[in-house]
C-alpha positions, 0 to 999 in steps of 0.5 A, spaced: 468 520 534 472 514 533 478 512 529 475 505 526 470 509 522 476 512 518 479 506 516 476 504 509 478 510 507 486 509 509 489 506 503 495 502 500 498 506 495 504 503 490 508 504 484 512 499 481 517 501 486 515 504 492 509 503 497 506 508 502 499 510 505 493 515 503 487 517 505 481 517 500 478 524 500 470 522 496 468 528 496 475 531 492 474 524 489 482 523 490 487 519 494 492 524 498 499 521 498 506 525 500 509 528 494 516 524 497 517 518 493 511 519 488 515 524 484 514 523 478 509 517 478 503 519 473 499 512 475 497 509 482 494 503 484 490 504 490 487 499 495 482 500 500 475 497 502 473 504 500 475 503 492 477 495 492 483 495 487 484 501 482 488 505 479 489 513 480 491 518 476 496 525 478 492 530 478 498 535 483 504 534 486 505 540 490 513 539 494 512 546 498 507 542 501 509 535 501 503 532 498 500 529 492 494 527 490 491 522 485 484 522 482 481 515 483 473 514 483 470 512 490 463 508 490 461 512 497 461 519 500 462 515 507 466 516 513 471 523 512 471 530 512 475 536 512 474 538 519 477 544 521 481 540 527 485 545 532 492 544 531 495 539 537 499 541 542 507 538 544 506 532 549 498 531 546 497 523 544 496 522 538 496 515 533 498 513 527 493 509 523 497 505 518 494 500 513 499 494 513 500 489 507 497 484 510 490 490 509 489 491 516 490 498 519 495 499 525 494 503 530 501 507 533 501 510 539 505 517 538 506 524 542 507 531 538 513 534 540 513 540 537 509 544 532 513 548 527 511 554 522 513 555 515 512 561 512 505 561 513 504 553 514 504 550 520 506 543 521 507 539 527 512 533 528 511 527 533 516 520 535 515 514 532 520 508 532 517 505 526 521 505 520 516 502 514 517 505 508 509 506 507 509 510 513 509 516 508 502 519 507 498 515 514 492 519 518 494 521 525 488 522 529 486 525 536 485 519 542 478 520 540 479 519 533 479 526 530 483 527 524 489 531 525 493 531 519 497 528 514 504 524 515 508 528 510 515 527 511 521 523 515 524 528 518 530 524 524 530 516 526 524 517 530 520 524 528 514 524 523 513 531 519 505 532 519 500 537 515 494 539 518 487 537 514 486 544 513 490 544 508 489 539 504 481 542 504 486 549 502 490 545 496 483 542 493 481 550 492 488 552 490 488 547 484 481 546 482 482 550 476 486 545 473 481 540 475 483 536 468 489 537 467 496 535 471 499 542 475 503 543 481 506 547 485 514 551 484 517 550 491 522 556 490 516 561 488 509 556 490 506 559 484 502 553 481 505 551 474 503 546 468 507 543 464 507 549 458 509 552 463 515 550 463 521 553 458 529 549 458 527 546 465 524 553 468 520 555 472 515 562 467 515 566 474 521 565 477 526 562 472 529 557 478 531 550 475 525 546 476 526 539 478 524 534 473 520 529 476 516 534 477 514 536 471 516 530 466 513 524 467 518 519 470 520 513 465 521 504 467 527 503 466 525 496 467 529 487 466 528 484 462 525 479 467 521 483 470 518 485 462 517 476 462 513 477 469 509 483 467 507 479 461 505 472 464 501 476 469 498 479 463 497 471 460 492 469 466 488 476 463 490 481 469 492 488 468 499 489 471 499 495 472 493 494 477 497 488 480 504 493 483 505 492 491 511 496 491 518 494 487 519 487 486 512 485 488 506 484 485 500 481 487 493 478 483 487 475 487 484 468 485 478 464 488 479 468 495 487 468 495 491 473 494 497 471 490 503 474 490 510 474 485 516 476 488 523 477 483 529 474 487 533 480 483 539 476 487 538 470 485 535 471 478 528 467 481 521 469 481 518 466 488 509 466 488 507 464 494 500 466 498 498 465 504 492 459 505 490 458 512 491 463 518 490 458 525 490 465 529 483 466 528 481 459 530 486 458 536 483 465 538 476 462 537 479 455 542 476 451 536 483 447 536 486 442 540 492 443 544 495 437 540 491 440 534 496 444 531 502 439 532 497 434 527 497 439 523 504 441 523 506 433 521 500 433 515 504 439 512 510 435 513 508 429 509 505 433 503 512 437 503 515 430 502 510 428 497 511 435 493 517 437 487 517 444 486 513 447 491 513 447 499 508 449 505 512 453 510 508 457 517 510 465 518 506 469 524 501 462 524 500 462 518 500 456 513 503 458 506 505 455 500 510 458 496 514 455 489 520 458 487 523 459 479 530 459 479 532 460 472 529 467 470 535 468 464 533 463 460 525 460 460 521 462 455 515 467 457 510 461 455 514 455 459 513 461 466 506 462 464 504 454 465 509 454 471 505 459 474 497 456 472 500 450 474 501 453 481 495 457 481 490 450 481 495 447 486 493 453 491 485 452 489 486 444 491 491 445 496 487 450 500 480 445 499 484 440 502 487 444 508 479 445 510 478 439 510 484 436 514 482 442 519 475 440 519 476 433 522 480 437 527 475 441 530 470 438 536 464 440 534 462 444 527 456 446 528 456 453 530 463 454 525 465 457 518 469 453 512 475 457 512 
């Protein structure tokens, strides 16, 4: 079994102002997340192959296990099952399989320290240095690719918390009763609950004072700025509550370009950049030239003298463009939203004029793709 066949069904899950993994269960049609940093979020964005761009609703948050999962209809039932797998020993490698931000899936190496029993649940812990935020709800599997579980929790510096797959197939019957509404679980007693179920904060089994985001939808508390941004999202006709990344961030798609919107909260700016070309791929291909890069370094050099208000920059051999508003306070949404058009159509020229500037760079184009 090979651990490639699991990666479209590893997604990005966000909120306004978080962001972790998830896996996609299709035959539950959900997404399983941790129940850590998605309390009391009602609606996610979900991002995979598996889905594309789509938003989920909660169906239950279940903090005595750790888990929460939101429904999201998937187009396949391809690629995963909750295979009953044996629960893996101390000192057994493991990986960690993570969907970055950039959508590629990072494999971890890892190893389980121990496995640890509460009540009647088994988890087991095992060391990664990593310290991404979005590492909350990753798929860890065998060597040979065998699902294992679900990262639920941080529990030191360097030590994941883990919940077998077993379960989550578990959880699924447990909470099937109450398939079309929200529900979840007390963590004092770990009777399942719904919201009429709750009287002055309680819980009607045990009577323990309930945490609220468990039971109340959580609300924005939003700027004034970040309303203008939502706005002018919404102007170039894009849903943007299906545009979240994380706080702060988010990201639309226009002609092949992923565009990303960032507000600067310390210098009251909205900076929207994308990524145009990546030369990693033609430098592994040894389509450019040793003096390649170097003509194109000069290329972007000259553009940026010619440019007032936007800049090319190169991150991890990348070739982006950003611009950057500085004055968020006093700009009319209107004045913003044809900033931002006026961005966008630059990006579409400036990546036709990338191509073929490059283009001229490559010796032979015969057996060679337009970027």
């Amino acid at each position: 079994m090979n651990s490639k066949q699991f990666e479209q069904n590893i997604a990005l899950v966000s909120t306004d102002s978080t962001m972790q993994n998830g896996i996609i269960l299709p035959t539950y049609n959900a997404v399983v997340v941790s129940y850590h940093g998605m309390e009391g979020y009602r609606q996610v964005v979900v991002r995979s192959p598996l889905v594309g761009r789509k938003l989920g609703e909660a169906m239950f948050m279940d903090p005595y296990y750790g888990v929460a999962a939101f429904k999201v209809h998937s187009i396949s039932n391809q690629g995963f099952s909750l295979e009953v797998a044996d629960m893996p020993l101390p000192g057994q490698h493991v990986k960690v399989l993570v969907r970055s931000f950039s959508r590629a899936v990072v494999e971890y190496s890892s190893v389980v320290v121990r496995t640890i029993e509460k009540q009647d649940i088994f988890y087991f812990h095992v060391t990664l240095a990593n310290d991404s935020d979005q590492i909350f709800g990753s798929l860890v599997v065998s060597l040979s690719g065998e699902p294992l579980g679900l990262v639920v929790r941080r529990v030191a510096n360097d030590r994941l918390e883990v919940l077998p797959l077993k379960y989550l197939r578990d959880l699924f019957v447990e909470f099937s009763n109450y398939e079309n509404t929200y529900a979840f679980r007390c963590p004092f007693c770990t009777e399942i609950l719904t919201e009429d179920l709750v009287t002055f904060d309680k819980c009607a089994f045990c009577g323990e004072i309930l945490p609220p985001k468990l039971f109340k939808p959580i609300s924005r508390n939003i700027s004034r700025e970040v309303i203008k941004i939502e706005k002018v999202i919404s102007n170039l006709n894009y849903q943007p509550e299906l545009t979240f990344l994380g706080h702060h961030f988010w990201e639309i798609e226009k002609s092949g370009l992923h565009i990303l919107f960032h507000y600067d909260k310390d210098n009251n700016s909205l900076v929207i950049y994308s990524t145009l070309v990546s030369l990693a791929s033609y430098i592994r291909k040894g389509l450019l030239q040793p003096g390649s890069k170097h003509k194109i370094y000069e290329y972007l050099l000259n553009e940026n003298l010619k440019m007032k208000y936007m800049f090319f920059s190169l991150y991890d051999q990348n070739i982006i463009l950003s611009s950057i508003y500085m004055d968020m306070e006093h700009v009319t949404e209107q004045a913003l939203t044809g900033y931002v058009r006026d961005f966008v159509a630059h990006l579409i020229d400036y990546k036709h004029n990338l191509n073929q500037f490059i283009s001229t760079l490559i010796p032979d184009q015969s057996d060679t793709h337009s970027l």
